[in-house]
N, C-alpha and C positions, 0 to 999 in steps of 0.2 A: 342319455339316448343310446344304449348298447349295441341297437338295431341300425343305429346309421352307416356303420359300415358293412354291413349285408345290405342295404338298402343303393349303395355306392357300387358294390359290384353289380348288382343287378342292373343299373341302371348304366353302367359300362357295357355291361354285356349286350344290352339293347340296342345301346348305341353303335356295338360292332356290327350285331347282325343289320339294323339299319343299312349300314355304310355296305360292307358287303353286299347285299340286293340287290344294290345299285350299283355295284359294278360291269355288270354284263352290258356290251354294246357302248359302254357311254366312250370308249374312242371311236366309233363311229359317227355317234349322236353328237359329237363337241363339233365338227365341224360344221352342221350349218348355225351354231351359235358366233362363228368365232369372226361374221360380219356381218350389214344388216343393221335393220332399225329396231329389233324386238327390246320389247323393253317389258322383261317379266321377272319373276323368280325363276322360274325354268331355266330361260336364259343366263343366268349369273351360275345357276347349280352347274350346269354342263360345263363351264367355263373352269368351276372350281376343281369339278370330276378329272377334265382336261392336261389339265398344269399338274394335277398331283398323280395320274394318272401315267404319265410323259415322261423320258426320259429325258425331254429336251434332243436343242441339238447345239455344239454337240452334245453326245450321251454323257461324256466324262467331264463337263463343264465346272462341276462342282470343284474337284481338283486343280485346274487351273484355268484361267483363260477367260472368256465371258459367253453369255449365255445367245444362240440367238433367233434362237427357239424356246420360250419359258416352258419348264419341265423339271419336279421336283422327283422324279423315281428313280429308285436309287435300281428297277433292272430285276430288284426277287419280286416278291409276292404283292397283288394290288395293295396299294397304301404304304406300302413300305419306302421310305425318304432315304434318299441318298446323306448322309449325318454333314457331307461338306456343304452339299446347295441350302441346306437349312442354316448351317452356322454363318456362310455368306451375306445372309438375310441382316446379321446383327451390325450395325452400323459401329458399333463400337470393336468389330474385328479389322484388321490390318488389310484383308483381301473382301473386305464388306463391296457389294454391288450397288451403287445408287439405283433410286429409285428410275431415272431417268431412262435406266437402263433395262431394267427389267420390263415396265412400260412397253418397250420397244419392240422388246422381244417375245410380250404377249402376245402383239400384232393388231391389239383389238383398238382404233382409232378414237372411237365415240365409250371408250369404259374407262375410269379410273379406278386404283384400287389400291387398299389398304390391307397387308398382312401383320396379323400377329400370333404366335406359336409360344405355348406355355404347359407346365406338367398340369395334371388333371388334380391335382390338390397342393397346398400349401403346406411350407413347416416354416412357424415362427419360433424362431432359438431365444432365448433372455437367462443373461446369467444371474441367479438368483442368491449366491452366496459366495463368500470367499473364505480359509480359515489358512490364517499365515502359521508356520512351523520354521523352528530356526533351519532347516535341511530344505524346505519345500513347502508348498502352500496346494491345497487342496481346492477345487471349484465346484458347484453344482451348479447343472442350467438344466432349465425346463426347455420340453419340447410337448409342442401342440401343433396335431396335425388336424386340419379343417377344408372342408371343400365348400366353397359360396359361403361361410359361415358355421355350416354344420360339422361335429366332429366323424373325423374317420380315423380307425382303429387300423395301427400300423406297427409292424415288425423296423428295430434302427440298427442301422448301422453307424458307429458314431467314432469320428479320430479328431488329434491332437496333431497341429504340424504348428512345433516351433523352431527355428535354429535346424538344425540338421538331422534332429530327432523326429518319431511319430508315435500317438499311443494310439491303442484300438479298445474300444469297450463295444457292449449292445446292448438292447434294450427294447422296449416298446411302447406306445400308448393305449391305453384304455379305449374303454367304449366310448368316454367322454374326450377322446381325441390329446390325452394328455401322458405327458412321462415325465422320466428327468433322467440323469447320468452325469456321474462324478469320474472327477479326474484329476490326480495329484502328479504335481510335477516340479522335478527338482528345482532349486531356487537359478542353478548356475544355469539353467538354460530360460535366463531373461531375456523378453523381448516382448513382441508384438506375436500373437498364437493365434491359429485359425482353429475353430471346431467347425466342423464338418461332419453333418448328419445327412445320412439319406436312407429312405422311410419306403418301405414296399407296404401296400397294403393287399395286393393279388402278384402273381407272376410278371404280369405284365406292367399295373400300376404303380411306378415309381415316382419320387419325387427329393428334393433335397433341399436344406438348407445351410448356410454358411455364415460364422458372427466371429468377426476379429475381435481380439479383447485383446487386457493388459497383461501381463505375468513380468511380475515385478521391475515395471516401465510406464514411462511415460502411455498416454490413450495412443490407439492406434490411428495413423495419416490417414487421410480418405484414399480409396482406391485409387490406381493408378499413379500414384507420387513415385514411388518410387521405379516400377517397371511397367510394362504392358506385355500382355498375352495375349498370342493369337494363336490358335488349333487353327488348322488346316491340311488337308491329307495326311492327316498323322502326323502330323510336324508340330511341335510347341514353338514356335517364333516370341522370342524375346526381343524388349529393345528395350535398355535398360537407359536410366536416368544417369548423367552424369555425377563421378564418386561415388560410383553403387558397384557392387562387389556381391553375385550369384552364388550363393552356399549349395544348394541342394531346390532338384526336383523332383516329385511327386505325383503320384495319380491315384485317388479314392473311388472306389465303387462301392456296391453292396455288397458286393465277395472278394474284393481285391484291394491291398492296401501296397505298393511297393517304390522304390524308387524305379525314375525315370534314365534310361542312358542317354548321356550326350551324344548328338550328333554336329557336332563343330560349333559353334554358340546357341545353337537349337537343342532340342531333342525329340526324341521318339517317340508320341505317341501309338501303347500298343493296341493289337485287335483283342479285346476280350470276351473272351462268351461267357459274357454277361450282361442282361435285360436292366438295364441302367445307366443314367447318367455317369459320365467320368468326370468328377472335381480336379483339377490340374493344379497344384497349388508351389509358389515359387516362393523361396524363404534367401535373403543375404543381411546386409549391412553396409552402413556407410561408416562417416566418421564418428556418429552418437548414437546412431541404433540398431536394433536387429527388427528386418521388417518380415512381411511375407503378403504375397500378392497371390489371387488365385481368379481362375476363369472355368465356365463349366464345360465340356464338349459331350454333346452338341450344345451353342452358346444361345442356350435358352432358359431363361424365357426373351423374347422381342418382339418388337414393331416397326414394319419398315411400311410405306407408301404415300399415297396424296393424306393431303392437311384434310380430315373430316370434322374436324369437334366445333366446327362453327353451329349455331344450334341449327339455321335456315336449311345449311348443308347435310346435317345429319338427320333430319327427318328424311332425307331420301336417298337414305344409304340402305342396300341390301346386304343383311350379314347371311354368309352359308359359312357354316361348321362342321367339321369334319373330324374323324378320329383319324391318327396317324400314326405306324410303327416308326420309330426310330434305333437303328442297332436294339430292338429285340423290347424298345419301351412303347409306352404308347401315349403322346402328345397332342392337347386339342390344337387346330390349326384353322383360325379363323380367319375368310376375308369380305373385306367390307366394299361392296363396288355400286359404283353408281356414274350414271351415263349424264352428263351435264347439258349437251345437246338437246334433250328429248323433253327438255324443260324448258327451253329458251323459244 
């Protein structure tokens, strides 16, 4: 199916101009939603329009502090998300906001609601071969890039972070949403390796993928054993496991491959102009291995709000969908609300 990524931009494009349209007035129009017994679609869209619309208050909430006024704009051009108050969102970040909290700061009494923020297509990584050499051992892994199922044809960006090294190759997928790339590397840098791909298929539509594997070691620990990573305001916050020892950090994009500088057991995340996720990826050792840990900024994809999957509950749940710039990307940003009162 050749045509499914011409068929993908178009139907992005759609979707922008959509969103745009509706932009005019709706910080006007959200306030007589934002109390009241309406219970429509309307009512949820203007709510959605609202929040993403808003800077909140405060305005710089994402950076520290909490929210108490809910408001994802980051301040430029409508749609465009502040990259902290999105990463916030992820419960699995150090400075994550309960839900409890955000609720509150909606203001809206009689609404719950469920957010989830994700790229607009998938890359599934599988390493498909190995070929051991006495000096080094060589890899090949497919990459397939898919949106709902369908293939979408995409330009990669694709790195190697093991030990205190990184390699860079590129690449791309067919029509049929498919590729691969190889990468050889010396045997002395054993350990636990992260490949890290990230796949543009327009200017603005990015997306990425990440697959820990072996290089002549033990399989790799599930995330988080060894450290935790938290982006915020540009800050990489570490908080390592006990007899863990920090080698080297990093930051991947579609144009940028470089180490990170320390800021006293943190470091730096920098500003780049570039229309892309940043892969953040943290590589040490303890006493029997060399590990590597990574996180994406902004820390998406996620799901943060009330329990809906009960089945009774989710027949009357309202989803509205939205496209959204993030640092220069564009992520769908869904939320699902539903007024429990208006039933009872």
């Amino acid at each position: 199916m050749p045509t499914a990524s011409i068929d993908f931009t178009l139907a992005a494009f759609a979707m922008i101009v959509v969103v745009m349209g509706a932009i005019f007035g709706a910080n006007m129009a959200a306030s007589p939603f934002l109390g009241g017994s309406v219970h429509d679609q309307e009512r949820y869209d203007q709510l959605g329009r609202h929040i993403l619309l808003s800077r909140g208050d405060p305005i710089d909430w994402g950076a520290a502090g909490l929210p108490t006024s809910l408001g994802f704009a980051s301040g430029g051009g409508p749609y465009e998300l502040d990259i902290d108050k999105v990463t916030r969102l992820n419960p699995s970040n150090a400075y994550a906001i309960n839900y409890t909290i955000l609720w509150e700061a909606l203001g809206v009494d009689d609404v719950s609601f469920v957010i989830a923020v994700e790229p607009l297509f998938d890359v599934a990584l599988n390493q498909t071969s190995t070929q051991q050499n006495p000096d080094n051992a060589s890899y090949t892994f497919s990459v397939k890039t898919t949106r709902e199922g369908y293939p979408v044809q995409a330009d990669l960006s694709c790195y190697i972070a093991t030990r205190n090294s990184t390699y860079s190759a590129s690449g791309s997928t067919d029509g049929y949403g498919l590729g691969s790339v190889q990468f050889t590397l010396p045997n002395s840098k054993n350990g636990t390796a992260l490949l890290v791909v990230i796949a543009r298929t327009t200017e603005s539509v990015v997306s990425y993928g990440v697959l820990p594997f072996a290089h002549n070691s033990d399989a790799p620990r599930p995330s988080g054993i060894y450290a935790t990573l938290s982006p915020c305001n540009h800050v990489l916050e570490i908080e390592l496991s006990p007899n863990v020892t920090a080698w080297n950090a990093a930051v991947f994009s579609m144009g940028y491959c470089f180490n990170l500088t320390s800021a006293g057991a943190n470091y730096a995340i920098p500003y780049l102009k570039d229309a892309s996720p940043m892969i953040l990826v943290l590589t040490g050792s303890n006493a029997s291995d060399h590990w590597a840990e990574w996180v994406a900024y902004p820390q998406v994809p996620l799901q943060i709000g009330a329990d809906m999957s009960d089945e009774y509950v989710a027949s009357d749940v309202a989803q509205a969908s939205y496209l959204v710039d993030v640092n220069g990307a564009l992520y769908r940003f869904e939320i699902g609300f539903r007024s429990p009162a208006s039933y009872e």
